[in-house]
C-alpha positions as CSV (number, residue, x, y, z in Angstrom):
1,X,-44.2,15.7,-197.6
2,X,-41.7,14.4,-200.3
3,X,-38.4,13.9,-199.7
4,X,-37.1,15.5,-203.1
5,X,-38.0,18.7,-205.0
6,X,-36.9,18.8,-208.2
7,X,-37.8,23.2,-209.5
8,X,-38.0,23.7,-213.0
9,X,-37.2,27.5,-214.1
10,X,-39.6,27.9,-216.4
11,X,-38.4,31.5,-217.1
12,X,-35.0,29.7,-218.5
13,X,-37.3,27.3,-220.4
14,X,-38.5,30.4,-222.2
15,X,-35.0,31.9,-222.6
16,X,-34.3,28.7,-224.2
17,X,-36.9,29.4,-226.5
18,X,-35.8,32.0,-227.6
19,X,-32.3,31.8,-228.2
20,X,-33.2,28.6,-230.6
21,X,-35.8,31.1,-232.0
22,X,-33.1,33.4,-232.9
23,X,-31.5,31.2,-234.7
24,X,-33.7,30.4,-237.5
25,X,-36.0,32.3,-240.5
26,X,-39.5,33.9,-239.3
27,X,-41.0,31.4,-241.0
28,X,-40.0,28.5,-238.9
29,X,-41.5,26.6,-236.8
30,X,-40.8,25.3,-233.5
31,X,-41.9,22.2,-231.7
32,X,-41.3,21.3,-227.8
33,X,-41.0,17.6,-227.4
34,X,-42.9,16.8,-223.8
35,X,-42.7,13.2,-224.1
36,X,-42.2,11.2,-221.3
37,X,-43.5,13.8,-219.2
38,X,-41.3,16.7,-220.8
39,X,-38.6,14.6,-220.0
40,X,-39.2,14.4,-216.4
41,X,-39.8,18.2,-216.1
42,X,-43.9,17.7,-215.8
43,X,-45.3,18.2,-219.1
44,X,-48.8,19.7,-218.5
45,X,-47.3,22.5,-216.3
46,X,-44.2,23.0,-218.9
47,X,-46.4,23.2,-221.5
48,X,-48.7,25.9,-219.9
49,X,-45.9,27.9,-218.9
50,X,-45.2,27.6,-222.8
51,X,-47.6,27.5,-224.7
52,X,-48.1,30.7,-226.4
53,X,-44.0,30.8,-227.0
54,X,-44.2,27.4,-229.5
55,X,-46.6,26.4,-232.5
56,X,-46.5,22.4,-232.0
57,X,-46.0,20.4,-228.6
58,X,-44.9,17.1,-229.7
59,X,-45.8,13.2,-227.8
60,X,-45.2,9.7,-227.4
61,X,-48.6,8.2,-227.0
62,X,-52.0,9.4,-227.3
63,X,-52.6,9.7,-223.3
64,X,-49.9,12.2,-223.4
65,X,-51.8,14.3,-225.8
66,X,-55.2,14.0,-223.7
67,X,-53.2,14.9,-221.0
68,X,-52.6,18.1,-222.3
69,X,-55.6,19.2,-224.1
70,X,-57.8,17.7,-220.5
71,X,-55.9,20.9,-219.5
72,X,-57.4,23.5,-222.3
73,X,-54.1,23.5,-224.4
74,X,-55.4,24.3,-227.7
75,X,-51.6,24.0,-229.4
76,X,-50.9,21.7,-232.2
77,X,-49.9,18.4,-231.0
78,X,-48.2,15.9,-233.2
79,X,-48.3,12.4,-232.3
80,X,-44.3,11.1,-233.2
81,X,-45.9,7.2,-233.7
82,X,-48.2,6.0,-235.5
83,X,-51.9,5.3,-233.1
84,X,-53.5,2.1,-232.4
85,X,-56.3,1.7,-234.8
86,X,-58.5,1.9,-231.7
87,X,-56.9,5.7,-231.1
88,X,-57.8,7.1,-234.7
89,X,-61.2,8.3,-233.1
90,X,-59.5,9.6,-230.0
91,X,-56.9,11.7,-232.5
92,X,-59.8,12.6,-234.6
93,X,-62.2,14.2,-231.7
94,X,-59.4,15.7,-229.5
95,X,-57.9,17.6,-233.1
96,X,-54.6,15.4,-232.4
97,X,-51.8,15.2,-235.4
98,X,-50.8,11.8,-236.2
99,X,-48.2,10.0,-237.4
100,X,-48.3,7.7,-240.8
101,X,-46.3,5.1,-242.5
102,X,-47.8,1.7,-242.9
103,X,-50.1,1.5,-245.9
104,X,-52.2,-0.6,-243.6
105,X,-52.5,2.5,-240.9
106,X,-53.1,5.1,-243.9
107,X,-56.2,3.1,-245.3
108,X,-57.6,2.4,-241.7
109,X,-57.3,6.2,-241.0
110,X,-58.9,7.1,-244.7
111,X,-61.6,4.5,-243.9
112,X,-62.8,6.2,-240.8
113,X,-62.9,9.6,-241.8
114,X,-65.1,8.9,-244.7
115,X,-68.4,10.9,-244.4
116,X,-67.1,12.1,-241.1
117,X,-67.8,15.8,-240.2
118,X,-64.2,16.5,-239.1
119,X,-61.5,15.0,-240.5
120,X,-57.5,14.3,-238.8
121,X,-54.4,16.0,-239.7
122,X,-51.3,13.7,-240.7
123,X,-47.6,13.9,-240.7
124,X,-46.0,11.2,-242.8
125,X,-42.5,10.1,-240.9
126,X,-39.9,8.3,-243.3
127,X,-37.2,6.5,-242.4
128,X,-33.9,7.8,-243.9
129,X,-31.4,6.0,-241.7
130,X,-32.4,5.5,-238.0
131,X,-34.1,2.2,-238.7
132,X,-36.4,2.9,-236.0
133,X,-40.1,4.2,-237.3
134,X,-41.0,5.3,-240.9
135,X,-41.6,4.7,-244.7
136,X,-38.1,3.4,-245.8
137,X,-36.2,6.0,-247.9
138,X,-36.2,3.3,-250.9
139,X,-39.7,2.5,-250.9
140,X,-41.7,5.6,-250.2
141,X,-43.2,6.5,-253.7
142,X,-46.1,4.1,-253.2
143,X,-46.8,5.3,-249.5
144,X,-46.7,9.1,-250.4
145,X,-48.7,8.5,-253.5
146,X,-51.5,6.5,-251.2
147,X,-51.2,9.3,-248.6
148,X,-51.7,11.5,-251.2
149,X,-54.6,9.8,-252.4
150,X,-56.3,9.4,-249.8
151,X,-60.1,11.5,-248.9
152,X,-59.4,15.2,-248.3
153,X,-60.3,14.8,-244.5
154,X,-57.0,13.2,-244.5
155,X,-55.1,16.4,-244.3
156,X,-51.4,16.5,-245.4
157,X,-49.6,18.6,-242.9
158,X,-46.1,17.3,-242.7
159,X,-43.5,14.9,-243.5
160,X,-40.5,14.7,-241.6
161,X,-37.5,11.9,-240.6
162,X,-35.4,11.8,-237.8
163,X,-31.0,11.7,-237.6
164,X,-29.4,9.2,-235.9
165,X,-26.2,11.1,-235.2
166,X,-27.5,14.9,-234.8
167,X,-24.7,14.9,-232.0
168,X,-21.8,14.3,-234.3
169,X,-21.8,16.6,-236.7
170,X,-19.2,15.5,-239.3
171,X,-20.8,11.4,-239.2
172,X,-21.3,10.5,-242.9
173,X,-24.7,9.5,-242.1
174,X,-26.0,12.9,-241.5
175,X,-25.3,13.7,-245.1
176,X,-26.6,10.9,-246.3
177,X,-29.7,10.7,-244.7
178,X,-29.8,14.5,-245.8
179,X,-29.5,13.6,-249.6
180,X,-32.6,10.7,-249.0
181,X,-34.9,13.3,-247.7
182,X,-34.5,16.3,-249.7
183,X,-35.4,14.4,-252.9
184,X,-39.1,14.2,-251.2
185,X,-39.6,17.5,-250.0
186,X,-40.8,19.4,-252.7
187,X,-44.1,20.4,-252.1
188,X,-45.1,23.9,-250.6
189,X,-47.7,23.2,-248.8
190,X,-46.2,20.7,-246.2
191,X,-44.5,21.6,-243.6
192,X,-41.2,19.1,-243.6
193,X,-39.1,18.6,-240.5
194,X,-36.1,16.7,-240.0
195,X,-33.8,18.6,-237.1
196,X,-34.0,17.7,-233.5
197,X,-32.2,19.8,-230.6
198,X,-28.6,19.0,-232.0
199,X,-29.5,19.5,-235.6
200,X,-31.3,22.8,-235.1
201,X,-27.6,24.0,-234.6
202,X,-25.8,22.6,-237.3
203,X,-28.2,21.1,-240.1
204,X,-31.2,22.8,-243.0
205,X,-34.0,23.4,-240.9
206,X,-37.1,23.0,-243.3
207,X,-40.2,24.6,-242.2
208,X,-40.0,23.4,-238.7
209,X,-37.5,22.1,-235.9
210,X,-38.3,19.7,-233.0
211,X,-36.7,20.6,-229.9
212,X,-36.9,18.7,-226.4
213,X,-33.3,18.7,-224.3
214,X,-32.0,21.8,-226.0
215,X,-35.3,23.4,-224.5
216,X,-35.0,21.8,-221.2
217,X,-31.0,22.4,-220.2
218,X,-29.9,24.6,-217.7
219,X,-33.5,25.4,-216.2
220,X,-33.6,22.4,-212.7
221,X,-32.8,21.8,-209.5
222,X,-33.5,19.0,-207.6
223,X,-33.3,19.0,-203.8
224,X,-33.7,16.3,-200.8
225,X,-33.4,17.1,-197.1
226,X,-30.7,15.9,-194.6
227,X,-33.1,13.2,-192.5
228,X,-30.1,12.6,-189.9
229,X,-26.7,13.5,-189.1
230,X,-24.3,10.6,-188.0
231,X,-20.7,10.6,-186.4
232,X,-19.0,6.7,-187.2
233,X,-15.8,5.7,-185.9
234,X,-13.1,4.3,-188.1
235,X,-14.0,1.4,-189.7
236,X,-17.4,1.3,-190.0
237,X,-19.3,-0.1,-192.9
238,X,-21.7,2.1,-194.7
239,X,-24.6,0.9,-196.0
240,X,-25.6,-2.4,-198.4
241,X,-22.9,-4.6,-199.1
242,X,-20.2,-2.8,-197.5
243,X,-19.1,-1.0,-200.0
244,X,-17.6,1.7,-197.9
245,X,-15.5,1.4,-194.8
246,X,-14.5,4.3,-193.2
247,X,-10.7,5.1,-192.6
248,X,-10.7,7.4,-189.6
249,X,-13.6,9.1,-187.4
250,X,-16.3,10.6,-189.7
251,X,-19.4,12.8,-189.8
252,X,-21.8,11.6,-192.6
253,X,-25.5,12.5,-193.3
254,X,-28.5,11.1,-194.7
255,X,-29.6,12.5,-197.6
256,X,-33.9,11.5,-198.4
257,X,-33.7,10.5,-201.9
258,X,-33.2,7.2,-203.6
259,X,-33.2,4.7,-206.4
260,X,-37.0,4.7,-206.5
261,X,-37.2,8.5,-206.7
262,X,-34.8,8.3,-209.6
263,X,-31.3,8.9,-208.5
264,X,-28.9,6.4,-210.1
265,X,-26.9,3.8,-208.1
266,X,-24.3,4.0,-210.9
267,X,-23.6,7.1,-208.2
268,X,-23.2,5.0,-205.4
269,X,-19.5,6.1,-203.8
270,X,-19.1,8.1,-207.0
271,X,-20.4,11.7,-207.8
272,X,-21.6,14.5,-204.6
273,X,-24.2,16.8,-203.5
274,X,-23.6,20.3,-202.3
275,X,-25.0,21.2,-198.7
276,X,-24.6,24.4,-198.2
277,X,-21.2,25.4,-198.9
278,X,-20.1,21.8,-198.8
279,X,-19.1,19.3,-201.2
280,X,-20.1,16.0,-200.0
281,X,-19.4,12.9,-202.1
282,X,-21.5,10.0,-201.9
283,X,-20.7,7.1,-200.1
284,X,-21.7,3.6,-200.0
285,X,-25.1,2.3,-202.2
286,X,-28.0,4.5,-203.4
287,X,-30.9,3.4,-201.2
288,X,-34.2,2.7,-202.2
289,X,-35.3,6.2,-200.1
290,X,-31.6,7.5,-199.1
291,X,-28.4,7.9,-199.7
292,X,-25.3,8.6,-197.9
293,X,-23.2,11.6,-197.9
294,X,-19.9,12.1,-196.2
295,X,-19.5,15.7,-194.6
296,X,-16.1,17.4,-194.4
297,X,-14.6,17.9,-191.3
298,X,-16.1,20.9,-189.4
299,X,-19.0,21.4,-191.8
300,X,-21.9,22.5,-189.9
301,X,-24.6,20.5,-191.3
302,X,-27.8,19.2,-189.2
303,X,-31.2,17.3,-189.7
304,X,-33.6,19.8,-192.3
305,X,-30.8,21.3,-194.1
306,X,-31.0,21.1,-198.4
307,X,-29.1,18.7,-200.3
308,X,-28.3,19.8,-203.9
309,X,-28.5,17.1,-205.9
310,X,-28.8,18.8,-209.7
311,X,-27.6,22.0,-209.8
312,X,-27.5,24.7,-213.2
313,X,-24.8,24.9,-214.9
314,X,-23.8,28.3,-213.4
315,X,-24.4,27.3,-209.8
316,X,-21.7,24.7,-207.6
317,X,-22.5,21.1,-207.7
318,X,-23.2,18.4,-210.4
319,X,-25.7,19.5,-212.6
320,X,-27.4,17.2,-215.8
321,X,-24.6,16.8,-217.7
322,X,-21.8,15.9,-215.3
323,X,-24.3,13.3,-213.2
324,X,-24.7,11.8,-216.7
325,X,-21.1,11.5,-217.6
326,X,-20.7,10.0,-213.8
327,X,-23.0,7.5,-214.5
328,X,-22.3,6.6,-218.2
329,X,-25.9,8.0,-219.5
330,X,-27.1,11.0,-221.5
331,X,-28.9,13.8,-220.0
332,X,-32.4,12.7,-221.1
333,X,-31.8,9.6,-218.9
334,X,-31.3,11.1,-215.6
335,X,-34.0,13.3,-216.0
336,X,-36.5,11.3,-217.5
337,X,-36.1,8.0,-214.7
338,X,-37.0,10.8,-211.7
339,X,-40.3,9.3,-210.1
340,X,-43.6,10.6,-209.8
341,X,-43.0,10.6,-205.5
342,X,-40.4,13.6,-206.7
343,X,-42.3,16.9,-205.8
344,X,-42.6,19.4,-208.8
345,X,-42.9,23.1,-208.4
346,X,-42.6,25.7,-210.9
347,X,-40.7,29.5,-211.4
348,X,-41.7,31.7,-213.7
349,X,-44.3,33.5,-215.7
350,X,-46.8,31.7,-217.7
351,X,-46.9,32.5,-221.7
352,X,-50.6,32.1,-221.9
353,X,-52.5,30.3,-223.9
């Protein structure tokens, strides 16, 4: 049996959904980012739970896509990177969008489709400040004139860019990159897209938005058992190095999750679980399986009970956001690193397919 659970809600997944739904014309689009395993959360179960709520699912690498469509999800997906030459006849038979922007890529992708029954669908990504992936905003009138050019089983579905500082809203790069895109976008029948889960609230949202954390928030748990209970006397060392002594008599437990299930030791002695009623801060190093939790005095805590480890926002306990602020990462991070020995199970209704 695992040590740690982590539930995903799947029901405020779908409320999440929603309320970004709300927010924008009928006519937009939504896309759920599930790379990287939906960010932890499991993306082939996500996604089922999901599927008839979204119109794109959006991935990393071209296994993630098979992954989902092994699993009869028939949704858009949109690879976010260009594919290996090697992975253009993968894309083409599995009906996976890909991504564009060296000319090199765009005439290996035309070549291949030539006087090929089906064709592949193609966003083409430019690069309008990240300096990560993309066309360069300076240069991009000979790559969307070759795209452009290119056989008619090439289809032009989208172009789209990516901020670099969605989360800061006044940054004078936002704007900018803004004022390289727009220039571009003028043609009717592609779908452009440019805002990610903190843009979708503040920025224009073209045709279609791509959402992953802003989907995600709110809707985990994770939970580890209590393997033992342990009374020390004053002064006793507490696990590797040392780096807690207790002052007086204490009751700690043992909590059954570690650093190779994905908890942080940027929370060794700093951050807590809830058991029970109880706040127990952590003590000493994360452990590879375990860590260490100091009980209050009188708390009636034994072997089997639940640790809380993430909690939602509306229940006690750390949940995403403060266990990344404790450990100085982002949200993404702490979810993403949990390990595949972490046991998923799912709430919720399924929005079929």
């Amino acid at each position: 049996m695992a040590f740690a659970t982590l539930t995903v809600d799947c029901d405020t997944i779908s409320q999440n959904i929603q309320a970004i739904r709300a927010g924008l014309s009928a006519s937009t689009r939504v896309m759920i980012i599930v790379k990287a395993d939906a960010y932890g959360l499991g993306a082939v179960a996500v996604a089922t739970h999901i599927a008839g709520m979204v119109d794109y699912f959006g991935v990393a690498t071209i296994s993630e896509a098979l992954d989902l469509r092994d699993q009869g999800i028939q949704t858009p997906i949109l690879l976010l990177s260009e594919p290996l030459i090697a992975d253009i006849p993968i894309a083409v038979a599995h009906d996976i969008d890909i991504t564009l922007y060296h000319p090199s890529t765009i005439a290996a992708v035309n070549d291949y489709v030539q006087g090929r029954k089906h064709g592949i669908r193609t966003h083409l990504k430019v690069d309008t400040g990240m300096c990560r992936l993309g066309v360069p905003w300076d240069a991009t009138d000979a790559v969307i004139a070759q795209w452009h050019a290119t056989n008619h089983r090439v289809e032009k579905v989208g172009m789209y860019s990516h901020y670099a500082n969605s989360d800061q809203p006044a940054h004078p790069l936002n704007a900018e990159q803004l004022a390289r895109f727009l220039p571009i976008a003028n043609d009717s029948s592609i779908i452009y897209h440019f805002s990610n889960s903190d843009a979708v609230r503040h920025f224009h949202h073209f045709g279609m938005v791509r959402v992953g954390w802003a989907a995600y928030k709110n809707s985990v748990t994770l939970t580890a058992p209590v393997r033992a209970v342990r009374d020390i006397p004053s002064g006793t060392s507490v696990g590797y190095g040392s780096t807690f002594v207790s002052r007086k008599p204490m009751r700690m437990a043992v909590v059954g999750m570690g650093y190779a299930d994905g908890l942080s030791t940027h929370l060794s002695n700093n951050g807590y679980f809830r058991i029970g009623e109880y706040t127990c801060p952590i003590i000493g190093r994360v452990c590879m399986d375990m860590v260490m939790v100091a009980l209050p005095e009188g708390a009636d805590v034994g072997v089997g009970d639940v640790a809380v480890i993430l909690s939602p926002d509306d229940q006690p306990g750390m949940n995403v956001v403060d266990v990344a602020e404790a450990t100085g990462e982002n949200p993404r991070e702490v979810l993403c690193r949990l390990s595949a020995r972490v046991m998923r199970e799912y709430l919720g209704r399924r929005y079929d397919l």
